[in-house]
C-alpha positions as CSV (number, residue, x, y, z in Angstrom):
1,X,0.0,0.0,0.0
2,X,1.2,3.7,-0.6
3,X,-0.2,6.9,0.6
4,X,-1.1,9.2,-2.2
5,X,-1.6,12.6,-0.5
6,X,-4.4,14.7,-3.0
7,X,-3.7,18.5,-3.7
8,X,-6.3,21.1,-4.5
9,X,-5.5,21.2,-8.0
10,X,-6.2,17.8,-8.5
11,X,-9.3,17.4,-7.1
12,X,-10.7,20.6,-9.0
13,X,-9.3,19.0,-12.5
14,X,-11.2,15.9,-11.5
15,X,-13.5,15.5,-8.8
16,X,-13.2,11.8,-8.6
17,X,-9.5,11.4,-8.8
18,X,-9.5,9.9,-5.3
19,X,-10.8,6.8,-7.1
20,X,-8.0,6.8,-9.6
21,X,-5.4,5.2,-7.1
22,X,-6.7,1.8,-6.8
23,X,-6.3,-0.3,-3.8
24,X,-4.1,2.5,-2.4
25,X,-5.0,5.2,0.6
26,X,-5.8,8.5,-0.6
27,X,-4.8,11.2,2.2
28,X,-6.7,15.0,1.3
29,X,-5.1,17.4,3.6
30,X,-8.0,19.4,5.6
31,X,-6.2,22.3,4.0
32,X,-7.2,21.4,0.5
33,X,-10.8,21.0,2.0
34,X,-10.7,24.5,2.6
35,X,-9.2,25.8,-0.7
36,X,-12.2,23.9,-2.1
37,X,-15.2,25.6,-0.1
38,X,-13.6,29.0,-1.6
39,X,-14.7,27.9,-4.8
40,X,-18.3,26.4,-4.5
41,X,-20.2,29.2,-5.4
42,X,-18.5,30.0,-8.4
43,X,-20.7,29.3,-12.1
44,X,-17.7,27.9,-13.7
45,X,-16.1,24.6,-14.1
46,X,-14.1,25.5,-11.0
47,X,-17.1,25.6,-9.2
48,X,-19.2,22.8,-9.9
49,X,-16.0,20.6,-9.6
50,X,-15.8,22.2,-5.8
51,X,-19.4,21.4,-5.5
52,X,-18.6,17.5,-6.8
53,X,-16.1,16.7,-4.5
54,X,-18.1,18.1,-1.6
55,X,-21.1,15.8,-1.8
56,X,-18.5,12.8,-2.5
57,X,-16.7,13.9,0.8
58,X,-19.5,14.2,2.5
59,X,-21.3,10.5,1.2
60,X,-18.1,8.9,2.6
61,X,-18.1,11.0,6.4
62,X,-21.8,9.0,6.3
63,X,-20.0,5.8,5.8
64,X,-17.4,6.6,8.5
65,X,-14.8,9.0,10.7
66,X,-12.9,10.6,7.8
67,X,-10.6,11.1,10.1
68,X,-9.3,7.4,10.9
69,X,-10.0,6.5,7.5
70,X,-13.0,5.4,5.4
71,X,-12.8,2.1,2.6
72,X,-13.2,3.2,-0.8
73,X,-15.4,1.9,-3.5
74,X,-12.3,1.4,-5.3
75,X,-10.4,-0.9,-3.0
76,X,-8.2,2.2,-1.1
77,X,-8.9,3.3,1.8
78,X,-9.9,7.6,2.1
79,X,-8.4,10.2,4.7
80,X,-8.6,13.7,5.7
81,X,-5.3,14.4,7.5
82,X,-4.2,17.5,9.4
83,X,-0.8,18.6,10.5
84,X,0.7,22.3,12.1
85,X,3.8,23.7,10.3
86,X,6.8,21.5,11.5
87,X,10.6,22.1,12.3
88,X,10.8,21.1,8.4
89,X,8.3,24.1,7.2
90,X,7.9,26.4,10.0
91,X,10.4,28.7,7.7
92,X,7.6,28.8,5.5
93,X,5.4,31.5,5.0
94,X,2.7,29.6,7.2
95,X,-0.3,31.2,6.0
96,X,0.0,30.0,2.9
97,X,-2.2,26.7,1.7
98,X,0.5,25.0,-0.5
99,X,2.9,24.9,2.4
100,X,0.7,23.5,4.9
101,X,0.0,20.9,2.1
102,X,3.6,20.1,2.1
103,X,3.2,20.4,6.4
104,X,0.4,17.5,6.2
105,X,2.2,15.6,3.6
106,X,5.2,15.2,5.2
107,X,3.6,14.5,8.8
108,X,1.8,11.2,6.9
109,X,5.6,10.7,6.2
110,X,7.0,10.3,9.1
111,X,4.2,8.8,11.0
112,X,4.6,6.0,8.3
113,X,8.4,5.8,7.3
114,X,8.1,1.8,6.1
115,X,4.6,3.5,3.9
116,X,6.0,5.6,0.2
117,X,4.2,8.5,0.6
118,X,3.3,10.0,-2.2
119,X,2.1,14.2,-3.5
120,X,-0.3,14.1,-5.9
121,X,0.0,17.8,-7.5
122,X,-0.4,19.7,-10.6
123,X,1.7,22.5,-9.6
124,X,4.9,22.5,-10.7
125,X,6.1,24.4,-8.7
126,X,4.8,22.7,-5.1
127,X,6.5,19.5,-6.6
128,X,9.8,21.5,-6.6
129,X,9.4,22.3,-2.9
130,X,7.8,19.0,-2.5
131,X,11.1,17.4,-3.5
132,X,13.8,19.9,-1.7
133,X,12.2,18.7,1.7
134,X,12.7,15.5,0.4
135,X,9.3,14.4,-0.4
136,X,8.2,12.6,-3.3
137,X,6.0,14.3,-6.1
138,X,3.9,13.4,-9.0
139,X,1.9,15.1,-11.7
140,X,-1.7,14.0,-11.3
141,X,-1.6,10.7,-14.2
142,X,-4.8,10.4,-16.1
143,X,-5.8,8.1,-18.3
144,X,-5.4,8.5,-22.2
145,X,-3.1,11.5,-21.3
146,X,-0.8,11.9,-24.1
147,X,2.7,13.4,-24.6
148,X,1.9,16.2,-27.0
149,X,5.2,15.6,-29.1
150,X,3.2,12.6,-29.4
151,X,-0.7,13.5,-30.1
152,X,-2.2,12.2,-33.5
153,X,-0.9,14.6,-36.0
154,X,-3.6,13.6,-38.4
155,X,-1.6,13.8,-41.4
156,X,1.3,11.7,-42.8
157,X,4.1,12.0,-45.1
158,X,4.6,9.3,-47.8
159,X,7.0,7.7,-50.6
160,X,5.0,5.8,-52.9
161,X,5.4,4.1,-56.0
162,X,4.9,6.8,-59.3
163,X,2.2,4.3,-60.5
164,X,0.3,4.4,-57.4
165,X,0.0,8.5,-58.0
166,X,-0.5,7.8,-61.7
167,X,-3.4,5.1,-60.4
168,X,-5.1,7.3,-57.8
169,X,-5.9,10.0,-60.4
170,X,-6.8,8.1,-63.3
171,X,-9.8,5.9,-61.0
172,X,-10.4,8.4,-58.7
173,X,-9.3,6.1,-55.8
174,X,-6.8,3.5,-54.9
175,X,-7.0,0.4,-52.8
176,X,-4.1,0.3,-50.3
177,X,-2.5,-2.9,-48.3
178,X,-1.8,-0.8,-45.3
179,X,1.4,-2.4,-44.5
180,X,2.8,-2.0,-47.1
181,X,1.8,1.7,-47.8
182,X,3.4,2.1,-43.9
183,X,6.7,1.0,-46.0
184,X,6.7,4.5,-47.3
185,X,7.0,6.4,-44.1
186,X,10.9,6.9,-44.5
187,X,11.4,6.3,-41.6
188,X,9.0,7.8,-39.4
189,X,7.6,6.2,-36.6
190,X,4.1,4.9,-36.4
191,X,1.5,7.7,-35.2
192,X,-0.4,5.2,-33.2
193,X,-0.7,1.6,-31.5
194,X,-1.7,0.0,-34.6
195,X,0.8,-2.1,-36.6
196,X,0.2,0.3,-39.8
197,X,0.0,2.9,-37.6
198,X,-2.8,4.6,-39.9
199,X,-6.8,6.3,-38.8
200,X,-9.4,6.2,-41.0
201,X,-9.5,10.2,-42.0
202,X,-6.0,10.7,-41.9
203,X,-4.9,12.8,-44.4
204,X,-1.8,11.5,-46.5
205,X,0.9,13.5,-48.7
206,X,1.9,10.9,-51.5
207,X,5.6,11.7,-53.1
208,X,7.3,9.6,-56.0
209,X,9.6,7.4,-54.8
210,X,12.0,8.3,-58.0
211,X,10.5,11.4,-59.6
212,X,8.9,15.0,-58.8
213,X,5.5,13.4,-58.8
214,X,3.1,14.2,-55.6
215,X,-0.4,14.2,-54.6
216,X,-2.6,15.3,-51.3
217,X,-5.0,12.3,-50.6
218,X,-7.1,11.3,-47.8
219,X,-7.5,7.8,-46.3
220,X,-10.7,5.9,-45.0
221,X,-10.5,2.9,-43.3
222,X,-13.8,0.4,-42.9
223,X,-12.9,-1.0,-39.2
224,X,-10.0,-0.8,-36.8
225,X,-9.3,-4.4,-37.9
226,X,-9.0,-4.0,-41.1
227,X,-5.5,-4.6,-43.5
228,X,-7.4,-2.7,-46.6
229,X,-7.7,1.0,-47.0
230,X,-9.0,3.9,-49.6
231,X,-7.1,6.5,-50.7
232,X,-8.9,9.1,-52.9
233,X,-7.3,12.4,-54.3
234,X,-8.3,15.7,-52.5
235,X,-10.4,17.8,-54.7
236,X,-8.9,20.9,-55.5
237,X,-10.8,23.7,-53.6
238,X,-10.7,26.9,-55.3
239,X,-11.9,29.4,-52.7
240,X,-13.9,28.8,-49.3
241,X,-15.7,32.3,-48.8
242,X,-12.6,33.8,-50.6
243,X,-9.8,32.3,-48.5
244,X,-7.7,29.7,-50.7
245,X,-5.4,27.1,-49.2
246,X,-1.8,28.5,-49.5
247,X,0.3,25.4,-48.5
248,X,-1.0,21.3,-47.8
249,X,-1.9,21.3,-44.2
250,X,-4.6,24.5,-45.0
251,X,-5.9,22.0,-48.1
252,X,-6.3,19.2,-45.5
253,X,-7.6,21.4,-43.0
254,X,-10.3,23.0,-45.8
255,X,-11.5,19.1,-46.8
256,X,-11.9,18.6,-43.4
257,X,-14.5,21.6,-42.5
258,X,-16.4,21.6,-45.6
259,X,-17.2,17.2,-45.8
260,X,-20.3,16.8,-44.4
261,X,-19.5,13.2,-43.2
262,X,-17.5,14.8,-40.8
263,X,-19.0,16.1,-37.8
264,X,-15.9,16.8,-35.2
265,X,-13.2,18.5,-36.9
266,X,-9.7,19.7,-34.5
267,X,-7.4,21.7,-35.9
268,X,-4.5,22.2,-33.8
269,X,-1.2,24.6,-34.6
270,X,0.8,27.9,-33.7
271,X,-0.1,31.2,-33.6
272,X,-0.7,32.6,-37.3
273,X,-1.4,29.5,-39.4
274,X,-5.3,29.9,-40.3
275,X,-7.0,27.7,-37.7
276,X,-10.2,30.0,-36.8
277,X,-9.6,32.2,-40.1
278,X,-10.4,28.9,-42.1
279,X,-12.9,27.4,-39.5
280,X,-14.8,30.8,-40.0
281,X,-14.7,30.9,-44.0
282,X,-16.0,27.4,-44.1
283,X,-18.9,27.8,-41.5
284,X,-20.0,31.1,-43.7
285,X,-19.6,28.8,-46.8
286,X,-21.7,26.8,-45.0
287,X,-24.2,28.6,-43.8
288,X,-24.7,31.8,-46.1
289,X,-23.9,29.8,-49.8
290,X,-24.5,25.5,-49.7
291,X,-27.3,26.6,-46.3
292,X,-26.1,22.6,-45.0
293,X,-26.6,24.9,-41.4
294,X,-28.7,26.9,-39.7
295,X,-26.4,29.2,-37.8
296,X,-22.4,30.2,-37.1
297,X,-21.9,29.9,-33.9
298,X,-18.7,30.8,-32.8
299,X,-17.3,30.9,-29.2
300,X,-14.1,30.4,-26.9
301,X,-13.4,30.0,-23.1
302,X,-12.6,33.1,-21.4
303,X,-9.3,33.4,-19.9
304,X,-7.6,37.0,-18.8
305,X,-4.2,36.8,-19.4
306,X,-4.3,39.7,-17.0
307,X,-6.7,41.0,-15.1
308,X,-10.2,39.8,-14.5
309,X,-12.8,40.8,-16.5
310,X,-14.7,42.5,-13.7
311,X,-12.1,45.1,-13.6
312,X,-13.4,46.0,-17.0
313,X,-15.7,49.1,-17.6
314,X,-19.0,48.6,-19.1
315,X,-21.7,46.4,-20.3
316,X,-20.9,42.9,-20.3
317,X,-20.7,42.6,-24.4
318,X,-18.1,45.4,-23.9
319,X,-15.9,43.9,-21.2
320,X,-16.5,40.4,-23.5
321,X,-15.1,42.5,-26.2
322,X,-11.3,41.9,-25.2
323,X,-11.9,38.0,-25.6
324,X,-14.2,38.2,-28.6
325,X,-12.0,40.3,-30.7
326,X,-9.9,38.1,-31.9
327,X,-13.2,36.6,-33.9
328,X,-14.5,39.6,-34.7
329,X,-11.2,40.0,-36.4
330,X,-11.4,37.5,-38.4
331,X,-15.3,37.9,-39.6
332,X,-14.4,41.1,-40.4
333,X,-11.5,40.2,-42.8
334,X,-13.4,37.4,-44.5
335,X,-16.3,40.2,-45.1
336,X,-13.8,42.6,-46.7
337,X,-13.8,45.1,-44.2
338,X,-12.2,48.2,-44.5
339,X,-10.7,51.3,-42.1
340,X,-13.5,53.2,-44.1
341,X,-16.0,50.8,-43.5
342,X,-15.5,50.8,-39.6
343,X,-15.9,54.2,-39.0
344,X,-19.3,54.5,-41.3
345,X,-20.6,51.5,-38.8
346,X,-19.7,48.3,-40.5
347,X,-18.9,45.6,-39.1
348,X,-19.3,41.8,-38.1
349,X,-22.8,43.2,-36.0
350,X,-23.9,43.2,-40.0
351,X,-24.3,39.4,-40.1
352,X,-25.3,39.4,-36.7
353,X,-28.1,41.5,-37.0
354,X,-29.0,38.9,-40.0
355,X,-29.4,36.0,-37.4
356,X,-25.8,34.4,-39.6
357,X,-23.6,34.5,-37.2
358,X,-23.9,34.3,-33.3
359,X,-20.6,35.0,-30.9
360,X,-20.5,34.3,-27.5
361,X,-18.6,33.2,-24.9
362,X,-18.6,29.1,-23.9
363,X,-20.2,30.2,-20.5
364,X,-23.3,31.0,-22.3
365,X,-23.5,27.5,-24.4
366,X,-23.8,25.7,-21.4
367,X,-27.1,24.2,-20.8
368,X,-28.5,25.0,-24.7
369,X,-29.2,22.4,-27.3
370,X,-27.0,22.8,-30.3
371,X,-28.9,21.6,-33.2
372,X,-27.9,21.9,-37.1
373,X,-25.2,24.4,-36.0
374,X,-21.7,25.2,-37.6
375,X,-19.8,25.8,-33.9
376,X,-16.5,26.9,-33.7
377,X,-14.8,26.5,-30.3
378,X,-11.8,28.6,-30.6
379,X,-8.8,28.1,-27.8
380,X,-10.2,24.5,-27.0
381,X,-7.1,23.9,-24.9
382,X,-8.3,26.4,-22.3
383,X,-11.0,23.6,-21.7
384,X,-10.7,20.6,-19.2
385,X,-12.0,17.6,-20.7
386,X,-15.0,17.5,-18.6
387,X,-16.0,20.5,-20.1
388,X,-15.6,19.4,-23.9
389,X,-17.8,16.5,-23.1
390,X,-19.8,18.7,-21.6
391,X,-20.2,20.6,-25.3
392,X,-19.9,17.7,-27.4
393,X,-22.5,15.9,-25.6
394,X,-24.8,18.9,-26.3
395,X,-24.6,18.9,-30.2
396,X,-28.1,18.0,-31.5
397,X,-28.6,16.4,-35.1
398,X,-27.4,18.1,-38.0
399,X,-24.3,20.3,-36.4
400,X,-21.0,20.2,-37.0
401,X,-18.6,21.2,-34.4
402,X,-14.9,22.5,-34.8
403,X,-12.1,23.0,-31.9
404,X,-9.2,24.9,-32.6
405,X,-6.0,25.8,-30.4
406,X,-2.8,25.3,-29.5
407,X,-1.9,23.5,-26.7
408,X,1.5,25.6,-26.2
409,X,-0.4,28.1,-25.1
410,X,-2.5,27.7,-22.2
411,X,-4.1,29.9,-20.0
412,X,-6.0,28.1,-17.6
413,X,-3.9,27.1,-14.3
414,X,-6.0,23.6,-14.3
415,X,-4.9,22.2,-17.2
416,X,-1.8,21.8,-18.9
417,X,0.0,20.6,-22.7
418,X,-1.1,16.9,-22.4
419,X,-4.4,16.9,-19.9
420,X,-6.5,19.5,-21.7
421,X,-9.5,19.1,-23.7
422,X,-8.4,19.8,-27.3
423,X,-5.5,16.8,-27.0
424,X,-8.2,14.7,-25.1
425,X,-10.5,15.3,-28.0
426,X,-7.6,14.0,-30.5
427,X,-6.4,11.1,-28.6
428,X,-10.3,9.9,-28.2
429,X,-11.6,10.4,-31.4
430,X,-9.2,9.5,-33.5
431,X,-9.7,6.1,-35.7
432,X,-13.7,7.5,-35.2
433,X,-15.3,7.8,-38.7
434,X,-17.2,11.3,-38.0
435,X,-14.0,12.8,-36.6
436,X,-10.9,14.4,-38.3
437,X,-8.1,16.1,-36.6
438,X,-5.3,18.4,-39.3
439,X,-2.4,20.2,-37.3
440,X,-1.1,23.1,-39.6
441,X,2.7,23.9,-38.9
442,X,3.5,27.1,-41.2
443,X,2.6,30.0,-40.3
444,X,0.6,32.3,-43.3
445,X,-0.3,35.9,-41.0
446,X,3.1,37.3,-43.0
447,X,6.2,36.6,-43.1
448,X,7.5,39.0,-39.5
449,X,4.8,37.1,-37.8
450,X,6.0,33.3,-38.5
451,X,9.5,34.4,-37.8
452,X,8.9,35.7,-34.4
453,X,6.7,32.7,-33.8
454,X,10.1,30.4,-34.6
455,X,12.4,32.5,-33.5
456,X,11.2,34.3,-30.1
């Protein structure tokens, strides 16, 4: 048996993690009770989480003195634990939560010297502490967590035989022993468990093995099991609302939005490369020219990088504005926009007012039903992964839904690179016939901006 003691952080990433230790005792210092009760009237995901592991606390104090320790449906064994600053932490700042943490951890450590004990913590920087007083610390494990050097790229690069290329375009499809199309990987390693390594919806850049031939296909795949693919040839896209793919990852990223097979589309990649500005020109595509939806609904998780928002002055569309403009950006650029056109008054509130386009914040899409909608979720990897299945578990029958982000740049303290809910999403669904997933790498805003991206 070890003793896995819980931090805040944990617990407010995933209620139930005091169930993800097996047949192991799970200590929760009384301190991290407290840090919870701070945040249980909150109306964000913070919040309810609090609220969660409340009621689970309390269903076990029913069952027993939390105290002495309470048998967990999962084979462990619970405890609240409680411990004053030591001779080992008295020198620090004892007012503060994190160090009392440490106080309580390392009190379950010496009561138990023969017992590994165990911090469970998402903060990096606790861990540091945690191990200079000679405790040992863990990130908080989940499952399907994936290291995001290696998340599904959703694209793969491939030399083929010139008669396969030759063969694709003159039938309009090619039948593919998957093995033996993995052969022309030069050398990359597989992008997933399989043997062939391939996902139905993967997108595949074909390149003569002896010439300058080269083609952009995309791959289907009947069952998981199967040895047999499809390739077909992408279908040159002339213009999506006006925007026109201007290297291979935007032309896989285009076939994606606009196939109506598809009904989850991630798009993942830097600063600068098109995500939402493509997203955007194929939901209007959508919407205003082929009418396959309803609405544009476009939205993203607010996250100050400074400030809060109540800080802000005015209405609550104008201290949204910050957080929104990024979007507005965008609609405005696809709609032609000009300096001269702002000041008369023009502006994305045009297809607004027109009932084309609706943009909100993801607070407000909690709790509505989302049917035959084109949604944009824009900086998905702010989002925990309760909250994505939260969304996706919301989208009614005709909608397609689209996540962008990057999951360098995160925002929100409670999730990091590889236990957000844009990498969840990819690791999940990928294999899933309604689900496609394109990461764009070059940068197209100009050429300053995809220097400074690679250099700074």
């Amino acid at each position: 048996m070890k003793n896995f003691v819980v931090d805040t952080n944990v617990l407010l990433h995933d209620p139930r993690a005091i169930f993800r230790f097996g047949d192991n005792r799970v200590i929760i210092p009384i301190y991290v009770i407290e840090e919870i009760d701070t945040f249980k009237r909150e109306l964000s995901e913070l919040g309810r989480n609090a609220r969660e592991v409340s009621r689970i606390l309390d269903a076990y104090r029913e069952r027993g003195k939390l105290g002495l320790g309470v048998p967990l449906d999962s084979g462990g064994e619970l405890r609240v634990s409680f411990a004053e600053a030591d001779d080992e932490t008295k020198f620090l700042h004892s007012a503060k939560k994190d160090n009392l943490i440490l106080s309580a951890a390392l009190a379950v450590q010496r009561a138990e010297p023969d017992v590994p004990c165990i911090l469970i913590s998402k903060d990096v920087n606790l861990r540091v502490r945690a191990d200079v007083l000679g405790l040992e610390a863990q990130n908080f494990a989940e499952e399907d967590v994936v290291d995001v050097q290696e998340l599904y790229p959703g694209a793969s690069e491939l030399t083929v035989p010139g008669d396969w290329i030759d063969q694709l375009h003159a039938d309009g499809e090619l039948q593919v022993d998957l093995q033996e199309l993995a052969a022309g990987r030069s050398g990359q390693s597989s992008n997933g468990s399989r043997p062939h390594g391939f996902y139905t919806n993967e997108y595949l850049w074909l390149r003569h093995n002896g010439g300058p031939q080269n083609s952009l296909g995309h791959l289907t795949i009947d069952s998981p099991e199967a040895t047999h693919g499809v390739i077909r040839p992408l279908e040159r896209i002339d213009h999506v609302w006006g925007i026109r793919p201007r290297n291979k990852e935007q032309a896989f990223a285009l076939d994606a939005l606009v196939d109506d097979s598809v009904s989850l589309v991630t798009l993942i990649g830097k600063a600068g490369t098109g995500k939402t500005l493509l997203a955007i020109a194929a939901g209007l595509q959508k919407v205003t020219e082929e009418r396959r939806h309803h609405k544009l609904v476009v939205s993203r998780p607010v996250f100050p990088m400074g400030r809060d928002i109540g800080y802000l002055p005015g209405t609550v569309e104008e201290k949204l504005d910050p957080w929104m403009r990024p979007i507005f950006d965008n609609v405005e650029y696809l709609m032609g926009i000009s300096h001269a056109d702002r000041r008369s008054g023009r502006g994305a509130d045009e297809l607004k007012s027109m009932g084309i386009i609706e943009i909100e914040p993801l607070t407000y899409i909690r709790g509505r039903s989302l049917p035959d909608l084109f949604m944009i979720v824009d900086e998905a990897q702010n989002l925990t992964p309760h909250e994505v299945k939260t969304i996706l578990t919301r989208v009614g029958e005709g909608t397609k839904i689209v996540l962008t982000g990057d999951p360098y740049q995160i925002d929100n303290p409670y999730v990091d690179s590889e236990s957000n809910g844009l990498t969840y999403v990819i690791n999940r669904f990928k294999g899933q016939h309604l689900a496609s997933t394109v990461t764009l790498f070059k940068g197209e805003r100009s050429e300053l901006a995809e220097m400074a991206a690679n250099l700074l």
